[in-house]
N, C-alpha and C positions, 0 to 999 in steps of 0.2 A: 140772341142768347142772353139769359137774366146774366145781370151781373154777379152775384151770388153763386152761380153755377159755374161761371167763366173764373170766379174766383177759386172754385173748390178744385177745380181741374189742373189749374196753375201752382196750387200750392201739392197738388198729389205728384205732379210732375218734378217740381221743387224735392220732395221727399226720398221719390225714387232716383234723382239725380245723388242725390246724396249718400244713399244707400249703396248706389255702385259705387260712389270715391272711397266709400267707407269700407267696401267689399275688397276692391285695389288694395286700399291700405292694409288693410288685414290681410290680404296675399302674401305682402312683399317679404313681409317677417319669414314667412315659412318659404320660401324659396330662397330665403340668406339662411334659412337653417337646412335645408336639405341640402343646401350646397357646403356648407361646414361641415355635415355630416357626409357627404363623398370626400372632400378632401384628407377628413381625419381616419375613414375606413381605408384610404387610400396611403394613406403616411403608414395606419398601422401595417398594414398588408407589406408595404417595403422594409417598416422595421423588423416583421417577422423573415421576410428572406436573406436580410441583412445577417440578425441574428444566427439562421440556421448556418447560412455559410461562414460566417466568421467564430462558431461557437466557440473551436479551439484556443483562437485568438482572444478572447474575450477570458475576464477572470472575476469571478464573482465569488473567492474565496474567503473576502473578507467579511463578506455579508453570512457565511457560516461560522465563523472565528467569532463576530459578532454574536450568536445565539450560542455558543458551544462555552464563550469565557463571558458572556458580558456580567455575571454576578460575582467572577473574580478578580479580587481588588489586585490592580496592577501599579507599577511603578510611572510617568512619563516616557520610560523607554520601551513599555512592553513589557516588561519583566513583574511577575511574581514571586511573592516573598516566599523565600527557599525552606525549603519542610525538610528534617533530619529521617533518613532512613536507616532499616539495621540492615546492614551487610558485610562484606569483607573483599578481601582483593579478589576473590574469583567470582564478583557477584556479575552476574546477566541480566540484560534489562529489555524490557519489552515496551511498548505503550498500547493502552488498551483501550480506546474510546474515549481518548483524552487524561487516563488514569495512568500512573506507572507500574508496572509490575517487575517487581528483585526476585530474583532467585540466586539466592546465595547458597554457601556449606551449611549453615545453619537453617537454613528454610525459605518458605517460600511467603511475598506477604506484598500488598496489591493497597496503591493508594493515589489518594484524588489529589487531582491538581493541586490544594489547597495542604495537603498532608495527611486528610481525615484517612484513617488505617482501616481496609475492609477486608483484608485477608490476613490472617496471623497465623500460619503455617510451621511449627518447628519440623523440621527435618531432615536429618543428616546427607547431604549430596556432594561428591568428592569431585564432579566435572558438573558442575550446575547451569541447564542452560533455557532462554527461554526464547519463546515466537511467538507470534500474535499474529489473528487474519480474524476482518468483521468485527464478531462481538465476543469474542473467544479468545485464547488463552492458553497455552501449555509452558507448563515448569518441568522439568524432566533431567536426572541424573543420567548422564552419555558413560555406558558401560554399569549401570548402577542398573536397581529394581524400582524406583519407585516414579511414577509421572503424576502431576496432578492438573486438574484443568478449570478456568477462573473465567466465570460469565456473568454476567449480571451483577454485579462486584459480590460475589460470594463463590463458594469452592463448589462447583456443579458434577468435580467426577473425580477417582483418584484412581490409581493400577497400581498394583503393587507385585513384583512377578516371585516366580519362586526362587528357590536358593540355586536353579541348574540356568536358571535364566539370565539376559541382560540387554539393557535396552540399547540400541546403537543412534536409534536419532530417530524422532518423532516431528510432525509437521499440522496445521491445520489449514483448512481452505474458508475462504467468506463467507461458506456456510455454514461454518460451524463442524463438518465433518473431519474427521482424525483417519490416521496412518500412523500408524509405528511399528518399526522395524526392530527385531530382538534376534539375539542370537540364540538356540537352543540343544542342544546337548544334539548329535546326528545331523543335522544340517548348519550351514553357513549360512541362512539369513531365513527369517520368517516377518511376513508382511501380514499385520492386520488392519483391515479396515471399521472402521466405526461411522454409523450414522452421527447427527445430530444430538440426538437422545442416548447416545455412548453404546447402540446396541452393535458386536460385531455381525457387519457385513458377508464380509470375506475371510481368508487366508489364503496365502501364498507361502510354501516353502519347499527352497531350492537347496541342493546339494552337491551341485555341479557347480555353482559360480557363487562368487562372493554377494551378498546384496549390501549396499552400502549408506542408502539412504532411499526415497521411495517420496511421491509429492500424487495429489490428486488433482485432477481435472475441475476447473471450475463448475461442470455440471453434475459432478460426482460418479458417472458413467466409468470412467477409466482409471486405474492407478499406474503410472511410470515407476519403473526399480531400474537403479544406478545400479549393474551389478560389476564386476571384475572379473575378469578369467584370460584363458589365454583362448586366442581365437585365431583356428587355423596356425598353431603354434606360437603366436604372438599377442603378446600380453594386450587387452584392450577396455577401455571401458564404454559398458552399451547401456543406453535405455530399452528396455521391455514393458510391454505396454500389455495389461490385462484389463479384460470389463469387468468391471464392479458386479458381483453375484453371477460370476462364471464361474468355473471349476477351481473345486479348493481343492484337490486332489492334490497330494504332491508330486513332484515336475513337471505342475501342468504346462502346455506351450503355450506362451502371450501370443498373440495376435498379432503382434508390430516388433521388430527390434531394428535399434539405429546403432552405429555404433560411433562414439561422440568423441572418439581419440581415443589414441596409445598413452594415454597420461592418468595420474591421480586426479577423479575432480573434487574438489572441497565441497562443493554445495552445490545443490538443485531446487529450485523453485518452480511453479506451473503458475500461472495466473492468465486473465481473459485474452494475455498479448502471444504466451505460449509458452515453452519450456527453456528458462537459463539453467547453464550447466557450467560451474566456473573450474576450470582447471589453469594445473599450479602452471601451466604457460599460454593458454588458451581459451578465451572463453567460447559458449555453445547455445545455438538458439534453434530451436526445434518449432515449429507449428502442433498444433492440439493433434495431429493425424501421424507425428513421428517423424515427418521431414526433416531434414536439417534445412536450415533457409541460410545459414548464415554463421561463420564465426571471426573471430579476431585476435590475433598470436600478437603476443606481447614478450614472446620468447629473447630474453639479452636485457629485459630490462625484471625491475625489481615489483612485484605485488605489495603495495605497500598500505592499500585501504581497499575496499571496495562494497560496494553495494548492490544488489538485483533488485530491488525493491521501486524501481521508478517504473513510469508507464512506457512498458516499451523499450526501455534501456535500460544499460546497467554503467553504472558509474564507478572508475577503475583512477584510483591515485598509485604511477604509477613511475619509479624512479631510477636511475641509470644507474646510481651506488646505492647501497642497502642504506649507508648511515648518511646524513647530509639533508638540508633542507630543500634542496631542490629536486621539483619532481614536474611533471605532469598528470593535469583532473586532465580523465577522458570518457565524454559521452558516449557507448557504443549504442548504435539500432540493430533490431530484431537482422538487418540484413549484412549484420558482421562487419558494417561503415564505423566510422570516425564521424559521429554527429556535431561533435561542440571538441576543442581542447584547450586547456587554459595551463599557461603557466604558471606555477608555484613557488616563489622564491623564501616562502616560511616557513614554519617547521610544521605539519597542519597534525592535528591531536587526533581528528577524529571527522572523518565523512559519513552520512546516510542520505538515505535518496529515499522518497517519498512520492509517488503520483506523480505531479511535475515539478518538482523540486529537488534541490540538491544542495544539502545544509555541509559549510566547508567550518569548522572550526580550527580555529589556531589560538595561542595562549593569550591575546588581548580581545579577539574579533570570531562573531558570527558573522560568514557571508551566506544568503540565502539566495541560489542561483535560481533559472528555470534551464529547462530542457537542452537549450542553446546558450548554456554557461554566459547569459547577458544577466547581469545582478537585479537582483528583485529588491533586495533588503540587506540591511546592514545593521547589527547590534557591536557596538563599542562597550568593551570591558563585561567581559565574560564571568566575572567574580571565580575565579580558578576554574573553571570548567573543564574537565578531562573526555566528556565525552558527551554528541550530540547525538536524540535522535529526533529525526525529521520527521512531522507530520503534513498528508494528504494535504491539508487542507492551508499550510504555509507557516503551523505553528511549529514550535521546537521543544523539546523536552533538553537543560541543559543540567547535565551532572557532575558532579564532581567525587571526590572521594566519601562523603560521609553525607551530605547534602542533595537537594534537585530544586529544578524552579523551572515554570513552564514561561517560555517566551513567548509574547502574541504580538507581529507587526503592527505599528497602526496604521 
C-alpha cells in the first residue's frame, strides 16, 4: 500500500477517534444536568407536599403586611405616627381594608392608615355602631333611622327609615351582602336582605316572636334570625334559618330552627367556620345546616371581653369577680372545648381576635397571640391606648381617646 494512502487512513482514523472522546465529552455535561434536573423536580415535588400538609402551620403573614404597609412610614417598633380623629365617648370602630372606620354621635367618617380622611359623614346617632366584613362597611344608629354603608373608601349606600321605624342591628358578610333587622309598627322584628349592589333581596317579618339580630350565610343562600319567645311555655332563644329569595310572605315558616338556649344572646355572627351565638352565660356554635356542634358555659364566672371574630373560635376574657385584674383569656372551638387558656394577672383594656390571632391589650403592652395563646408578638408602650383592634393578617389598629396608629410587626 502507497504510503500516502496508508498515511490518509491513519490520520482519518486519528480524526474519528477524536470525534468520539469529543462526543463523550459533550455527553457527560447533559447527563450531570438531567440528573440536577430530577433531583430539583424531585426536591420541588417534596417541598409542594410539605407545603400542602404543613399549610396551617406555616405563616406567610408578613409577606402581606409587607405589601398592605410597605409605603407607610413606621417607627423601629412597628408603630405609625398616630392621626387625630373626630369622635366622642360613644364612638365605634371598625377596620376596613387596613383603613379605620368611627361612628360616632356626630357622624360617621372613614380614614387611612396614615390619617388621609375619605368619608366625612355628619350625622346625628344616639347608639352608634359599627362592623366591617371583606371590602364593606356599616355605620348604623341601634334603635335610631339611619344606616350608612362605606366601600371603596367612599359612601356606596345610606337607609334612612321612617318616623314608625327602627333599626335594631344590622350585619354584612365578605360579600358585601347586608341584613338588617328593624322593628315596625304591627310586628316584632322585620328582616331585610340586600344584595351586593344594595338591591332588597328578601323580607321576613314575624309577629309571634321577638327577632333580635339576623347574620347571613357566607354563600348568601340562607339568612339566620336570633328570635325570642317563649317555647312550649318557656322563654327560649332560637335560630331560624330561611333561603334567601323564599317567601316574603309574613309568617313565613324557616326551614330549620335550633334552639341556642333559655338565655339573652348578645351577638351572632355566621362566617365559613359556622354560627357563634354569645350569650350572657353561654356561648353557641351551629354548622351552616343549623346544627349545634358545640357550646361552652361560663356560668359563675364574669364576661369581661370577648371576641367571635377568630378562625374558628371565639376568644372569652373571662373573670371570677366583676372588678379586679385577674381573669382568664380563653380559646373556645367550634366543638364547645377549651382550645388555649392563659392566665391574666393585669388589668387587660381591651381584646379582639382576628383570623389566627388574638390581640390582648393592657395599659403598657400589646400581646399578639396565635390560636393556642403561644405569643406571636409583643409591642412595649402603647402610647395610652384604650383599645385594640386585631387585623387577619397580624397587624393592629391601636386607639386611644382622641388619636389611632396602626401597628405592623416586623
Amino acid at each position: 500500500m502507497p504510503r500516502h494512502i496508508f498515511s490518509d487512513q491513519q490520520h482519518r482514523l486519528e480524526q474519528d477517534k477524536e470525534g468520539r472522546q469529543a462526543g463523550r465529552t459533550e455527553k457527560r455535561p447533559n447527563r450531570l444536568l438531567r440528573l440536577l434536573a430530577f433531583l430539583l423536580t424531585v426536591a420541588l415535588m417534596l417541598g409542594a407536599v410539605v407545603l400542602i400538609v404543613n399549610y396551617d402551620k406555616l405563616n406567610f403573614d408578613f409577606v402581606k403586611r409587607w405589601f398592605s404597609y410597605r409605603s407607610l412610614s413606621r417607627t423601629d417598633s412597628g408603630q405609625a405616627e398616630s392621626f387625630p380623629f373626630d369622635g366622642d365617648g360613644t364612638s365605634t370602630f371598625a377596620t376596613l381594608d387596613g383603613d379605620l372606620l368611627v361612628c360616632s354621635s356626630t357622624g360617621v367618617r372613614l380614614y387611612s392608615a396614615s390619617g388621609q380622611v375619605y368619608v366625612d359623614r355628619t350625622v346625628v346617632m344616639e347608639h352608634p355602631v359599627a362592623v366591617s366584613a371583606g371590602n364593606t362597611a356599616l355605620a348604623y344608629d341601634a334603635g335610631g333611622r339611619t344606616l350608612l354603608v362605606c366601600r371603596d373608601r367612599e359612601e356606596a349606600f345610606s337607609l334612612e327609615l321612617g318616623s314608625d321605624e327602627q333599626i335594631l342591628s344590622a350585619d354584612v358578610n365578605e360579600s358585601g351582602w347586608m341584613v338588617v333587622v328593624t322593628q315596625i309598627s304591627g310586628y316584632k322584628g322585620v328582616v331585610t336582605v340586600y344584595d351586593s349592589q344594595f338591591q332588597a333581596k328578601m323580607q321576613v317579618s314575624l309577629s309571634s316572636r321577638f327577632v333580635m339580630d339576623a347574620a347571613l350565610s357566607p354563600d348568601n343562600r340562607t339568612v339566620a334570625l336570633l328570635t325570642m319567645g317563649l317555647t312550649d311555655g318557656t322563654f327560649s332563644s332560637t335560630a331560624e334559618f330561611y333561603p334567601v329569595g323564599g317567601s316574603t310572605s309574613a309568617e313565613a315558616a324557616p326551614e330549620t330552627s335550633t334552639i341556642v338556649g333559655s338565655e339573652v344572646i348578645l351577638e351572632m355572627t355566621w362566617d365559613t367556620y359556622g354560627i357563634w351565638a354569645l350569650g350572657e352565660n353561654s356561648v353557641y356554635h351551629l354548622d351552616g345546616g343549623g346544627e349545634l356542634t358545640g357550646s361552652y358555659s361560663y356560668a359563675g364566672r364574669y364576661l369581661k371581653g370577648y371576641s367571635l371574630d377568630g378562625d374558628g373560635t371565639v376568644a372569652l376574657l373571662l373573670g371570677k369577680y366583676r372588678a379586679g385584674s385577674s381573669a382568664q383569656l380563653v380559646v373556645v372551638n367550634d366543638q364547645g372545648e377549651e382550645q388555649a387558656v392563659l392566665a391574666m394577672e393585669e388589668q387587660v383594656l381591651s381584646i379582639s381576635a382576628a383570623g389566627r390571632y388574638v390581640g390582648v391589650l393592657t395599659a403598657d403592652r400589646l400581646d399578639i397571640y396565635d390560636q393556642d395563646l403561644s405569643l406571636y408578638n409583643t409591642l412595649d408602650g402603647t402610647q395610652s391606648a384604650r383599645k385594640v383592634l386585631q387585623r387577619s393578617d397580624g397587624s393592629a389598629m391601636l386607639i386611644d381617646n382622641s388619636t389611632a396608629r396602626i401597628y405592623v410587626p416586623q
